[in-house]
N, C-alpha and C positions, 0 to 999 in steps of 0.2 A: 337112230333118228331122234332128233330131238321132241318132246311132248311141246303142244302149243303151249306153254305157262314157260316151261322153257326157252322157246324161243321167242316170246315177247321179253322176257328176263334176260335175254342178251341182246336185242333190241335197245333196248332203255339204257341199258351198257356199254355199248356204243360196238357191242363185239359184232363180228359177222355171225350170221346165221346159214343155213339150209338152204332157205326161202327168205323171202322178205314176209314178215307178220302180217295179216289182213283184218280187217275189220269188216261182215257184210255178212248178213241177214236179211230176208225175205217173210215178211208174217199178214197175216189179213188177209184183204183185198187185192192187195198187192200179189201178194204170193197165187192165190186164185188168177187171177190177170195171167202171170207169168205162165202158169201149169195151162191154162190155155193157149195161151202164143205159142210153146215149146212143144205143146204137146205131150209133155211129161211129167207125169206126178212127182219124181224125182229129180228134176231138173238143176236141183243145188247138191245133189250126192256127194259132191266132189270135193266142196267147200267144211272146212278146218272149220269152227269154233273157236277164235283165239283167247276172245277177252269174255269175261261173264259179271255178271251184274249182281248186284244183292243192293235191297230198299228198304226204308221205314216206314216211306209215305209222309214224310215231317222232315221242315215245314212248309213244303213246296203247296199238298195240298189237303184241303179239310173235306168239311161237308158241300152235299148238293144243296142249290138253293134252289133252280129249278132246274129245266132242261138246257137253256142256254146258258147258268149262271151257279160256280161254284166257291166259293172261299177256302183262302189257305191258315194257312194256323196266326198266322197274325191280323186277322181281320178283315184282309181285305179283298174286296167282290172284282172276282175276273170274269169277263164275258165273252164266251167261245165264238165265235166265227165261222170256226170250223170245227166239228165235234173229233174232242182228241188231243187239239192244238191248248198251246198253250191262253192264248189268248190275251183280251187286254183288260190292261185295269180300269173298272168300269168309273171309280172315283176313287181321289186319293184318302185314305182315311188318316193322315195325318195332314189336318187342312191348315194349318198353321205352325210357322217354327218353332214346336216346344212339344216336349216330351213330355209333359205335366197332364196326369191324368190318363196319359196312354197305359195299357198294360202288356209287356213284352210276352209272349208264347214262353211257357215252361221251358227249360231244358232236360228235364228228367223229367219223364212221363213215366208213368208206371204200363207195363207190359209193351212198349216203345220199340223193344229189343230182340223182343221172345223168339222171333223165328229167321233172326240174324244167323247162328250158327247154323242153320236146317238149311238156308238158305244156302250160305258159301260151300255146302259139304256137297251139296246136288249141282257144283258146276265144275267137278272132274278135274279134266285137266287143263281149266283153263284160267290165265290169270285174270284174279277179281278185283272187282272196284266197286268203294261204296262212292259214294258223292254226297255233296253239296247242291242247289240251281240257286241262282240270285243270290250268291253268295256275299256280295258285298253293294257294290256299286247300284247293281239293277236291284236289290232288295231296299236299300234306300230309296232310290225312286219310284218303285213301286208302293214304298210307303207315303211319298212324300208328289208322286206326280213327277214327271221326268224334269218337265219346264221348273217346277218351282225348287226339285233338289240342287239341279246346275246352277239356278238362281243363287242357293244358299252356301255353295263353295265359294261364294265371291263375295256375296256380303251379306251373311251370317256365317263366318266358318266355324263359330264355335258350336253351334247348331251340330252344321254339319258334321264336326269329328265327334260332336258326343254319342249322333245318332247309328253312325259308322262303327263306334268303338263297340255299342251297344250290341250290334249285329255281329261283329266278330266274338264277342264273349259269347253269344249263343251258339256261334259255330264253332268254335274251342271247346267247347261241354259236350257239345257233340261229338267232336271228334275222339276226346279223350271215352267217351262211354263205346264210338264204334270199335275202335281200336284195343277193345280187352279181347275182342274174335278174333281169326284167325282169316285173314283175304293180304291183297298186296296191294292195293294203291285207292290212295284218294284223289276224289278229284272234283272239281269245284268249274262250274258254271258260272260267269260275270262276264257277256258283252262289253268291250271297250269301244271298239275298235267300229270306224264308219269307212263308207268307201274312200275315202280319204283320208288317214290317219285314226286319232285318236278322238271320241268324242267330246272330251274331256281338257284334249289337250295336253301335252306332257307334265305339263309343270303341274295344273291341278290330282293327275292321277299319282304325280310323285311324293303329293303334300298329303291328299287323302286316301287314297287306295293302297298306294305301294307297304305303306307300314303295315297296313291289317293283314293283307294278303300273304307278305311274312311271316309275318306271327303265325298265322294259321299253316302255311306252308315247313315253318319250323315244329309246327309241333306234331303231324302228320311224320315228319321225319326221325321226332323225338322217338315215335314208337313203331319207328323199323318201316315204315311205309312209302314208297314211291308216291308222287302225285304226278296230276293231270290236270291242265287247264283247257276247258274251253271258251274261248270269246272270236266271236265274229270280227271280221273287217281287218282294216290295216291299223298291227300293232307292230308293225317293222319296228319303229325306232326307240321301244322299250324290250325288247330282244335281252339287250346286254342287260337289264335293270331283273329281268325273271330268270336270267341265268345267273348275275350275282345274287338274289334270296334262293334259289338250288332246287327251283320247277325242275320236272325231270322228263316233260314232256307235256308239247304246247300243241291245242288244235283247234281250228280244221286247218290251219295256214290257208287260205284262201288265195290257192294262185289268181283269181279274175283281180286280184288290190294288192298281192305281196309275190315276188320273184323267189316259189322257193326254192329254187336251185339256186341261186346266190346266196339266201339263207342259210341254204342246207351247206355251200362250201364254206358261209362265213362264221356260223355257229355252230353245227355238225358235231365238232367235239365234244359241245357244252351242253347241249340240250339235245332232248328225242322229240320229232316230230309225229305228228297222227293227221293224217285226212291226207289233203294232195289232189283227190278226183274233183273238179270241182263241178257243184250240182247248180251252178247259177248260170254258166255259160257251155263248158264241153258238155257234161249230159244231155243236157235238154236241146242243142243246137247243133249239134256238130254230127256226122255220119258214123257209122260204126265203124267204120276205117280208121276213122281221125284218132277216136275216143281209143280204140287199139293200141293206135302209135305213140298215143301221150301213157298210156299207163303205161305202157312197155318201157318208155324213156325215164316215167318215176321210178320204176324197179329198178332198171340198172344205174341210174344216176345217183336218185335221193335215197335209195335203198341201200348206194354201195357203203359197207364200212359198219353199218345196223343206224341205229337213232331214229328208223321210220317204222310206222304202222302204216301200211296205204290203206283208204278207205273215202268213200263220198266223205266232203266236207260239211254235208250236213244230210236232213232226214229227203228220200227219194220221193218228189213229187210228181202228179199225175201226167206234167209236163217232157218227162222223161220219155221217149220213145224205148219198147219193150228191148228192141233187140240191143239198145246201147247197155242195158241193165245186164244182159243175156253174155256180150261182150268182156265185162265188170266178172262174172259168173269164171267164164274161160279161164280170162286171164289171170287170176287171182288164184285159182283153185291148180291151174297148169303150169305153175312155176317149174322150174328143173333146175 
């Protein structure tokens, strides 16, 4: 029988597997919730560990400022909403298009790394992944304010690619210091994608995104690593642009904005999918019969041939009815 690092490793390879690989874990409140509904303390027993995680904490997030309000390593003040959540940016600290006088977050920190290999060595047997969040696009406007960076692809593009280029050198310095450890895939965080297309537009994401995200996707690949994108929304029709720089697996595919079963027959070959359940409309809406019948059909359809991880397309909200999560549990863990 294959080990789960295994079989997500033939997954990504487009080989068949066992099972189809899962992604789905239960922790907090959440999990408390559930062991009440089910009634059992063990209620996930059954459920694989496929993929496992290793962090630095940089530069996604820094110090507390107070209870509702934290900073990441480049300066700037997010305001939680919901404690946990990412949240928003409270002001943009790049209030004007120039980079004069800003000081970019280190790339080598001292003790940054220390308990990277402790880390990867305590997740067994399953395949690991360090990452990126805000890796390019949403790290710009985060610094820059969402309104005033789209502003600046149009008229200040020089602005914009210098501040772009800026962010990808920090994320190449990082990459090359994770990648002396020992895990298997990178993976990078950059929302595109709205409920209708691109938010950006093709042609701006192909002038300013598509280059950096290469670069960084080439050099991830330089030292033996798989990668992994996540962005929200519909990114159908840049598909072929992340399969020519040689993503090796794109998520959450968001079936309520993208058909991934036409995806799955028209890229399938070329790229690995992750996600598929989708937590915007079948979770939260649909009966536990339905939700049944739609994963059952990702398995044997988007599943067949490998290239999928099924999994929620994104984090499980309180909107979720328990038994549809309990459903998710079944089916996932009761493959044959």
């Amino acid at each position: 029988m294959l080990t789960p690092r295994g079989r997500v490793a033939r997954a990504l390879a487009h080989e068949d597997t066992d099972i189809c690989p899962y992604d789905l874990g239960f922790w907090g409140e959440l999990r408390e919730r559930l062991v009440e509904f089910t009634g059992d303390a063990e209620f996930d027993r059954d459920l694989v560990p496929h993929l496992g995680h290793v962090s630095i904490g940089y530069p996604e997030t820094g110090e507390r400022v107070d209870e509702r309000h934290y900073t990441d390593a480049f300066g700037v003040v997010w305001e939680e909403s919901v404690p946990g959540e990412i949240g928003m940016v409270r002001e943009p600290i790049l209030k004007e298009p120039t980079l004069s006088g800003y000081q970019f977050p280190p790339a080598h920190v001292p003790g940054l790394f220390d308990t990277f290999a402790e880390q990867a060595a305590q997740q067994a047997d399953r395949y690991v992944a360090w990452g990126i969040g805000f890796s390019l696009y949403e790290r710009a406007w985060s610094l820059r304010g969402i309104e005033n960076f789209l502003m600046d692809m149009v008229e200040r593009p020089g602005f914009a690619h210098e501040l772009l280029d800026r962010i990808c050198e920090l994320n190449l310095a990082l990459i090359d210091q994770a990648c002396r450890f020992e895990f298997d895939m990178v993976r990078f965080g950059d929302d595109w994608g709205a409920q209708r297309g691109l938010i950006t537009g093709p042609h701006l994401w192909r002038e300013f995104v598509k280059p950096r995200f290469a670069r960084m996707i080439e050099r991830a690949r330089s030292h033996g690593k798989t990668t992994f994108l996540h962005s929200d929304g519909d990114v159908a029709e840049i598909i072929p642009d992340l399969v020519e720089v040689g993503l090796t697996c794109l998520n959450p595919v968001q079936p309520d904005v993208m058909d991934i079963y036409q995806i799955k027959r028209e890229y399938g070959r070329d790229i690995a999918f992750h996600g598929g359940v989708s937590v915007q409309h079948l979770l939260p809406d649909e009966p536990a019969e339905r939700v049944r019948q739609e994963v059952r059909r990702l398995l044997r359809e988007v599943g067949a041939g490998g290239g999928f991880i099924i999994a929620p397309t994104h984090s499980l909200g309180r909107d979720i009815p328990l038994e549809n999560l309990v459903v998710l549990v079944e089916e996932f863990s009761q493959q044959s």
